[in-house]
N, C-alpha and C positions, 0 to 999 in steps of 0.2 A: 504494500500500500504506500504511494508517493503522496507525501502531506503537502508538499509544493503545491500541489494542486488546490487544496483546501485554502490558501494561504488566500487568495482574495475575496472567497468567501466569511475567512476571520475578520479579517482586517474590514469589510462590511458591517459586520458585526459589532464590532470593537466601535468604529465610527457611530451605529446608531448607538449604541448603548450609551458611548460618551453623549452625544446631542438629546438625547432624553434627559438624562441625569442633570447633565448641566441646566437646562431650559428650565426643569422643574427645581433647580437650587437657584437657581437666578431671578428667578419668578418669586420664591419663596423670599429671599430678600428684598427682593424689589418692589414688591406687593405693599399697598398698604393694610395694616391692619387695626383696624377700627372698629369690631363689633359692639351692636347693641341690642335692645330687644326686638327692635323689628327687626334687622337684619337677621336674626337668631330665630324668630318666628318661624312656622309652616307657613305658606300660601300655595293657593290652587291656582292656577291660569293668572297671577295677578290680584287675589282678591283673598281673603284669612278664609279656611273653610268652616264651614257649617255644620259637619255631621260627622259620623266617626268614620274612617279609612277602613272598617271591614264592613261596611253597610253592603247588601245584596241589589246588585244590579236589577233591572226588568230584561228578561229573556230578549225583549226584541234588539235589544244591540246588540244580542249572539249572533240572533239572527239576521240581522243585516250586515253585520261580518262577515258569516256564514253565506250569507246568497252574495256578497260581494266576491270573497273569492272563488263562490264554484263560478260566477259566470265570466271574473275574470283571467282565469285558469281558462276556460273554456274558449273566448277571445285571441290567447294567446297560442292556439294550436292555432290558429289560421295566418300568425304571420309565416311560418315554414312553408304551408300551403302555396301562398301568395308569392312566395318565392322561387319556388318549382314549379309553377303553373303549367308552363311552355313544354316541359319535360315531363309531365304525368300522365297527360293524356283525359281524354273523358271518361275515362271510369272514375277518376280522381275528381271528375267535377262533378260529377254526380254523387258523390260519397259524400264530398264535400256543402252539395248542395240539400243532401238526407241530414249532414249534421246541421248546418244553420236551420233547418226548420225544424227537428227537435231542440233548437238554442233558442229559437222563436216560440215555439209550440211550452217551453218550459218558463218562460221569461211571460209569457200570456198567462198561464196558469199563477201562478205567484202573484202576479198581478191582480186579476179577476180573486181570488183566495183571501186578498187586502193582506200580505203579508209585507208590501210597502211600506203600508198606512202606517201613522206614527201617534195617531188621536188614540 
């Protein structure tokens, strides 16, 4: 085993390691330090919270997590498609044209179901 070889991979190494270290010891001098109690407070978005941090969600933000990434997962097989187009041939457009209409046909259903709806 030739360690020469390793030898610019260290020395990479060696360089991030020093420019982290240093950044966050230079920082840490450099910084000022002035806490008080607001600064020391919790806040949400900007504003002191209101209620405890293990309070129970409403399901529908799962849910529209949930149908956001299946259908944006589903969206994203069609850039490969769209790519290859030229090259696949029409059985591919027709496959392709079976899946947007069960991505339509499912994106209808959800909808009509009011699993949108946020009232």
């Amino acid at each position: 085993m030739n360690l020469e070889n390793y030898f610019p991979v260290l020395l990479f190494l060696l360089v991030a390691l020093f420019f982290g270290v240093f950044s966050l010891f230079l920082g840490r001098i450099l910084a000022p330090h002035r806490p008080d109690a607001e600064k020391n407070s919790p806040y949400e978005c900007g504003i002191a919270p209101f209620d405890d941090a293990r309070m129970k969600f409403d399901v529908r933000f799962y849910l529209i997590a949930i149908l956001f990434i299946l259908f944006d997962l589903e969206t994203a097989f069609l850039f490969p498609w769209a790519s290859a187009m030229k090259d696949l041939g029409w059985e591919a457009f027709v496959a392709i044209m079976i899946f947007l209409a069960e991505l339509v046909a499912g994106f209808w259903y959800i909808w009509k179901k009011g699993a949108l709806n946020w009232e």
